[in-house]
N, C-alpha and C positions, 0 to 999 in steps of 0.2 A: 170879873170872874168871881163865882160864888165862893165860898172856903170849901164847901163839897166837892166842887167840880175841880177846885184844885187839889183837895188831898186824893180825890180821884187818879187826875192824873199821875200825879208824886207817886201813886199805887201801883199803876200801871205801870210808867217807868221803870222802877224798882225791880217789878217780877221780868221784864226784857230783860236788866241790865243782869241777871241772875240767868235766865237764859241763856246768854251771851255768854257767861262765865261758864256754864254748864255744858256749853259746845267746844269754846275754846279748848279750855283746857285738856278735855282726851281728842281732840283734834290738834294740838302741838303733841301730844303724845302721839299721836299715829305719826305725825310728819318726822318725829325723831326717830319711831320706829324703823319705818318704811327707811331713811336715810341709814343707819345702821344695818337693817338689813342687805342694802347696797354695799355698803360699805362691805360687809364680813363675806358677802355670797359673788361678789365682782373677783375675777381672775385676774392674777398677779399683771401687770403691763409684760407685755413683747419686750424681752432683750431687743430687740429688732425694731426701730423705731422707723415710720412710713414716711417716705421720703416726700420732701413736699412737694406737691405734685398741684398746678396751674391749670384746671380744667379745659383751657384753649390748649395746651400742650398736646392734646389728645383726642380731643372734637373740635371742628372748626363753630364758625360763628352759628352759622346756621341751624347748627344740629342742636346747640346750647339752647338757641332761643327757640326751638322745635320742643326741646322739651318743657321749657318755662313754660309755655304758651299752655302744655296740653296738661301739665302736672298740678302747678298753681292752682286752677280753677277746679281742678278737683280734690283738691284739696279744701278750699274751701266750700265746695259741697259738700263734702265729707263733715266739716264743722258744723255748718248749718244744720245739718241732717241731726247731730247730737244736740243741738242748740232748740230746735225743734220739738224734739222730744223730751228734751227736761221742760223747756217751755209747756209743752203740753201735760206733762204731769202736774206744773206748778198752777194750770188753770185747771183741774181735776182736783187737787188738793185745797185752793180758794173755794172749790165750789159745795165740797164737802163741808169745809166749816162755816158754810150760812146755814147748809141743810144737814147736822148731824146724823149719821146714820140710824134706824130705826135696830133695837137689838136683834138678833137673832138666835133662833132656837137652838138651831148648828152653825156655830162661829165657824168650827174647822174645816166645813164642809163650804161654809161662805166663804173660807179665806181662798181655799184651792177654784171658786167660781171669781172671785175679785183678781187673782191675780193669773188666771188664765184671760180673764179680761182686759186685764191692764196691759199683758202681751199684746193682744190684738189692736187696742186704741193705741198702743205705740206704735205701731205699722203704721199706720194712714199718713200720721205728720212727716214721717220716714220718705216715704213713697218717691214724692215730687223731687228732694234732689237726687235719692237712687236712682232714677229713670233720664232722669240727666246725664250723670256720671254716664248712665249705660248709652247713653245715646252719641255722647262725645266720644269713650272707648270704641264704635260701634265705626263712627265717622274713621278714626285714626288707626282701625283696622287690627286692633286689639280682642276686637270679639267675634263670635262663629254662631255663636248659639242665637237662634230665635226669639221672637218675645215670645211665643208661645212659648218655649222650652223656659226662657228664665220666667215666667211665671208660673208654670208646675214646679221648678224650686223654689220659686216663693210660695207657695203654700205648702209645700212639704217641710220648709223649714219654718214657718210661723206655726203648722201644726205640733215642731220638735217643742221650738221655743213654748209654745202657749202649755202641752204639758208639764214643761218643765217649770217652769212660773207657776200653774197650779199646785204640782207637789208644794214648791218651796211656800208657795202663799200659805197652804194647812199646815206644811210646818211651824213658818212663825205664826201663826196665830195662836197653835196648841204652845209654843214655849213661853209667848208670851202672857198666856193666860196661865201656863204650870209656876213660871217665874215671873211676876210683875216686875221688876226692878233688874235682874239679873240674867234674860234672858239673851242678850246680847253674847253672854260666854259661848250657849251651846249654838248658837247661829253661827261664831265664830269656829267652832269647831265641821258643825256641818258644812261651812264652806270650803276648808281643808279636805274634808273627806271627797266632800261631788269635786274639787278639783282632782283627786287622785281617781277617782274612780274615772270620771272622764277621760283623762288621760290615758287611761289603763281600756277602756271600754269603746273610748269612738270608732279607733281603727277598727274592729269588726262589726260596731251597731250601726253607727251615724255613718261613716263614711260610705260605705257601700248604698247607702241611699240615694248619694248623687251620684257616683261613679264605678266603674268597672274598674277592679285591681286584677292584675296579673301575675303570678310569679315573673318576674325577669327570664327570660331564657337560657338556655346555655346558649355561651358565644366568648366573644371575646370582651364583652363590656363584662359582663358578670364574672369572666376568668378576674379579670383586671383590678374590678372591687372588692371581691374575694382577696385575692393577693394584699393589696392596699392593707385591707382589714388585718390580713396575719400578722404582715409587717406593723401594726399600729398594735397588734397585741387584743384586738376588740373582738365580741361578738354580736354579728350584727340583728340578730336574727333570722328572719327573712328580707329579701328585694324584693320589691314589688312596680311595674309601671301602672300606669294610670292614664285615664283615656281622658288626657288635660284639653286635647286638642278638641273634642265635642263643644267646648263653651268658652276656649282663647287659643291664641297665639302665642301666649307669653310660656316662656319656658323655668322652670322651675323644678328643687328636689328639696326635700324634707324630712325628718325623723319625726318618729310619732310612736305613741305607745308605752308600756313597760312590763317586766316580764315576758308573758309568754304571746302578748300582741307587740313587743317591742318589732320594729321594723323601719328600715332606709326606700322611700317612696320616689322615684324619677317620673317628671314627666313622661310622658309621648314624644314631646312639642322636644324633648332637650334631646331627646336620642336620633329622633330624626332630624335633627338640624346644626347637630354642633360635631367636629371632629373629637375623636377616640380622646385626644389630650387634654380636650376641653372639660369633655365629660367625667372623663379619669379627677381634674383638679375640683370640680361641683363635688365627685363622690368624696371625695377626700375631706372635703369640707365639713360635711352629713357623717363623716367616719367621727370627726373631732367631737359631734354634739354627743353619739355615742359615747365614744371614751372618758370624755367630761361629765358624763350622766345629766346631760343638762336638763333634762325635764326634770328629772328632780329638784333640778335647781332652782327650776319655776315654780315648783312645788314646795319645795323650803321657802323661797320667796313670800307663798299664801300663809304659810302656816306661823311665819313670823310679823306677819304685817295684821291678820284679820283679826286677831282680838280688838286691838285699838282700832281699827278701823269697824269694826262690828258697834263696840261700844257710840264713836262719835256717831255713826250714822243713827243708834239708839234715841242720842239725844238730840240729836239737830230734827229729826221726827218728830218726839216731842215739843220741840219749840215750833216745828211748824203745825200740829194738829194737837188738839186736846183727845183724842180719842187712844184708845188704849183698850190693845188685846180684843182686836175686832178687824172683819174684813175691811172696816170704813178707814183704820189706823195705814194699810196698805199704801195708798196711793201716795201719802207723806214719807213712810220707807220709802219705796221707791225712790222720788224723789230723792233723800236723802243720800241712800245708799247709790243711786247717780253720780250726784258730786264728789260724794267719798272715792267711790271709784276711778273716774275721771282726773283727781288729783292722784292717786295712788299707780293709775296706770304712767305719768308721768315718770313717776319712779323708777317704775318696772322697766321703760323704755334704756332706761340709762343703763340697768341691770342688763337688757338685750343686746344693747351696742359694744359694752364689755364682754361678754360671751360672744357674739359674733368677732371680736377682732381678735380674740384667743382663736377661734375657730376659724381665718384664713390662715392665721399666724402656724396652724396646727400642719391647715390643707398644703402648704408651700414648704413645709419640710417634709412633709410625708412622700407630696407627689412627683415633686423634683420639679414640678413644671409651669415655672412664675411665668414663662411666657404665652403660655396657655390661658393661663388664672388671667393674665393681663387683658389677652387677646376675647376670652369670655366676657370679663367683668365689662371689655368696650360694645363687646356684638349685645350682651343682654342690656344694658342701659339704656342703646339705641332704640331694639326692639321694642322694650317695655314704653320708650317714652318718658324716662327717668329725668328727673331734674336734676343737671348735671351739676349745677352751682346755686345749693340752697341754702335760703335765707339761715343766715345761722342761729336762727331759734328753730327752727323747724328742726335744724340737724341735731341739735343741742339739747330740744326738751319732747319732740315729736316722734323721732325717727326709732327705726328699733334696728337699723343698720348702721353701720358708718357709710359717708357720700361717697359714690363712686372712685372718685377722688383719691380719696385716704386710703380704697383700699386697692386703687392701683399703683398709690405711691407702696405699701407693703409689699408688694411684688418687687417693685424695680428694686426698694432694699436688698428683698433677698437675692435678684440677679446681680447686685453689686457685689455683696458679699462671695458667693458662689466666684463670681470672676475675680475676687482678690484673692481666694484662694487658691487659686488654681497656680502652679509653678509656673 
């Protein structure tokens, strides 16, 4: 080896090993961030601890390994499908730095065309396990809707996504040509913002594109909520159902919104198929995320984590592309801000499972009715096809619930306690 070719390499090395350090380190900073943020924004634990509860206790064998069978593998579709898609950026990203991008006249106007595009080339590697998953859901009698039908939602939601990608692409390109070195702050800031405003904005923009809302009726489901709510001190906004049953079986309620689109959302699927106590203990649940203000919370969540996570995915970008402040720079964001996200949703998950167990914990003193919540939490697991005994990384670092399980052992707690104190 010549002395060129080796101070060559020694050169080369050096500038990695500099890289390296240049990503780590606001990448342990996000990962400290993100873990305090958990820490400060996670609700106090349940006085009320969940009884331990034996998943054969509750389902027999059959139904356990019914849902291994159907959950598992979609689950690992589910993986692939994101595995796929960074993969496909990172062969987008390769293929950019053999062939540098050519300047452009209008970067800002190239970055909202690069990154409406880069929506759409993530679709394709997507596609193959989606249509899986749909096809298994399909067999196991989970779904209603047509291909035809889920494919005019697929393109009405690749049309959402792909405008939205193009906004965000001419934004960063214009910041990062305003600020070369420091644009990452107001990236960080616009990502706080679009998450408020989305949240604030979907239930009347985006939502109503797939589905028909209805005020709830009067009756007795809605006396019932109402009530619930007083006694809980909330306001709920408005109710609304939702015409779930067009594209599943599965039964489900939701909050969404804030201010004056704040609103408690019920299936179809859950009013027509679950008795008044069952449904009473789901609303009760959806009353907690109100009271708790927990989309804020989701929302405090973004606004404490995205600087540092803005910044690392700034420079893991740069280490994967030379180009800068150009729609060509894109594709390596992307990328970047993939992985960033990916690990940071890990986060958040943990953040979910804490607010959802304050949130049964809420629904079973408010509702009175743990045998309800019990008797639910078994009929939807079934339906849905839930993996009743999972792997405990899944539960652990995956899930944005606690396992059925856990949170029917919360129930029997609170029925024990209720019968100790009874004279």
């Amino acid at each position: 080896m010549s002395e060129m070719t080796a101070t060559r390499i020694t050169t080369v090395s050096r500038v990695k090993v500099r890289s390296c350090f240049r990503v780590l380190g606001p990448g342990l900073l996000a990962l400290a961030t993100g873990e305090a943020a958990v820490r400060l924004l996670s609700p106090r634990a349940s006085a009320t601890a969940p009884a331990p509860v034996d998943p054969r206790d509750h389902f027999s064998a059959l139904e356990i390994e019914r849902g291994r069978r159907f959950a598992r593998p979609q689950l690992a579709l589910a993986l692939a499908r994101v595995a796929l898609q960074l993969g496909t950026l990172g062969a987008v990203v390769r293929r950019r730095s053999r062939r540098p991008s050519i300047p452009s006249a209008h970067p800002i106007a190239g970055g909202a065309v690069s990154g409406a595009g880069l929506a759409i080339e993530l679709l394709l590697p997507g596609l193959p396990p989606a249509a899986m998953m749909r096809r298994r859901a399909i067999a196991a009698g989970l779904i209603t809707q047509s291909w035809r039908g889920w494919g005019a939602d697929l393109v009405k939601a690749s049309a959402i996504e792909a405008a939205l990608a193009a906004g965000g692409g001419a934004a960063v390109v214009a910041a990062s040509r305003r600020w070369p070195h420091g644009w990452w702050a107001p990236a960080a800031g616009g990502a706080v913002l679009f998450t408020a405003a989305l949240s604030t904005l979907a239930p009347v923009l985006l939502d109503p594109v797939f589905n028909d809302f209805e005020p709830l009726g009067e009756g007795d489901t809605r006396a019932r909520l109402l009530a619930l709510a007083r006694t809980a001190g909330v306001r709920v906004g408005e109710v609304y159902s939702v015409d779930a049953s067009r594209r599943t079986t599965a039964a489900n309620a939701y909050v969404s919104g804030l201010g004056p689109t704040k609103r408690v959302v019920l299936f179809d699927t859950l009013l027509d198929r679950y008795g008044r106590e069952e449904v009473q203990a789901v609303v009760a649940h959806e009353l907690a995320h109100v009271a708790h203000r927990d989309v804020l919370r989701s929302i405090a969540f973004t606004a404490i984590v995205a600087p540092a996570a803005a910044l690392t995915a700034q420079r893991l970008s740069w280490a994967l592309s030379a180009e800068r402040g150009t729609p060509g720079a894109l594709p390596a964001l992307a990328l970047a801000t993939g992985i960033v996200l990916t690990v940071v949703g890990l986060l958040a998950s943990r953040l979910s499972r804490a607010v959802e167990r304050r949130a049964d914990a809420f629904a079973l003193e408010l509702s009175g009715a743990a045998e309800a919540f019990v008797s639910f939490e078994r009929a939807i697991a079934l339906q849905n096809f839930a993996d009743l005994d999972p792997p405990r990384w899944v539960s652990s670092l995956l899930a944005t619930h606690p396992p059925t399980a856990e949170r029917i052992g919360m129930a029997l707690s609170h029925i024990d306690q209720a019968s100790a104190a009874r004279p």
